[in-house]
C-alpha positions in Angstrom: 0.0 0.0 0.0 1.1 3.3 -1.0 1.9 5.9 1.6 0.3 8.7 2.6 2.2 11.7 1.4 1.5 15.6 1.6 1.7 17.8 -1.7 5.5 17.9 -1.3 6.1 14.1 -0.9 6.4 14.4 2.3 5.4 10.9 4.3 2.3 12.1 6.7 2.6 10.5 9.7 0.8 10.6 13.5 2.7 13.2 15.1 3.5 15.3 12.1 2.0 19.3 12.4 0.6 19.9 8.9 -0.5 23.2 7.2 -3.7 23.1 5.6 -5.8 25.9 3.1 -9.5 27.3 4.9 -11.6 29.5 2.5 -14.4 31.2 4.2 -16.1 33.9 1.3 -13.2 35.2 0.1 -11.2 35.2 3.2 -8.2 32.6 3.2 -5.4 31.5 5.5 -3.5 28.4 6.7 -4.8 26.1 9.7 -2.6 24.3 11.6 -3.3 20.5 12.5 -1.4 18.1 14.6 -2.2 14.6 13.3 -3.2 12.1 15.1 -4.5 9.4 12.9 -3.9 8.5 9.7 -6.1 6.4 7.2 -4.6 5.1 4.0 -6.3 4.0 1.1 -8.2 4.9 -2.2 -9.1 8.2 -0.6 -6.9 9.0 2.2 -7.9 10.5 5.3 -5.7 12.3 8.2 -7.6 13.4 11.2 -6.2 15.3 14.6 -6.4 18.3 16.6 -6.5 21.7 15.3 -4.9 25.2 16.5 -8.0 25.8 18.2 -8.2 22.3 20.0 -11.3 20.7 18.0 -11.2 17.3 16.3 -10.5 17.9 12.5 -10.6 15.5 10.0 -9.0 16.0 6.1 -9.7 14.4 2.9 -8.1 16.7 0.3 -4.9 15.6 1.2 -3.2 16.9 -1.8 -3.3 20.6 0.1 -1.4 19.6 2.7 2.1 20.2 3.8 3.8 19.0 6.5 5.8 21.7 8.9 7.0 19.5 11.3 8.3 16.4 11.5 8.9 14.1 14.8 11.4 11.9 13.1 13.8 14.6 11.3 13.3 17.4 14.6 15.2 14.1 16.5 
């Protein structure tokens, strides 16, 4: 089974901090999201906690990019 990987080829992995893309009208900015979970498959999912503490869960895993990473910080 393939990996899950963000839109750099980055490996996604629990424990990772990801960036992700929120559009509300046309206001836009980056979420932050400390994963938790992650489901591989036809159509990926990677769920955690957001910035704001509430249970998020992706699908459009293309968008995201991964800012931190438990295994390369040491």
């Amino acid at each position: 089974m393939n990996p899950v990987v963000d839109f750099l080829g980055r490996k996604i992995v629990a424990g990772n901090l990801v960036l992700y893309p929120v559009r509300r009208g046309s206001n836009m900015w980056l979420n932050k999201l400390q994963v938790t979970q992650v489901i591989p498959g036809p159509k990926p999912t990677v769920s955690g906690f957001g910035s704001t503490g509430r249970r998020v869960t992706l699908h459009n895993i293309a968008n995201l990019v991964v800012v931190v990473d438990p295994v390369e910080k040491g």
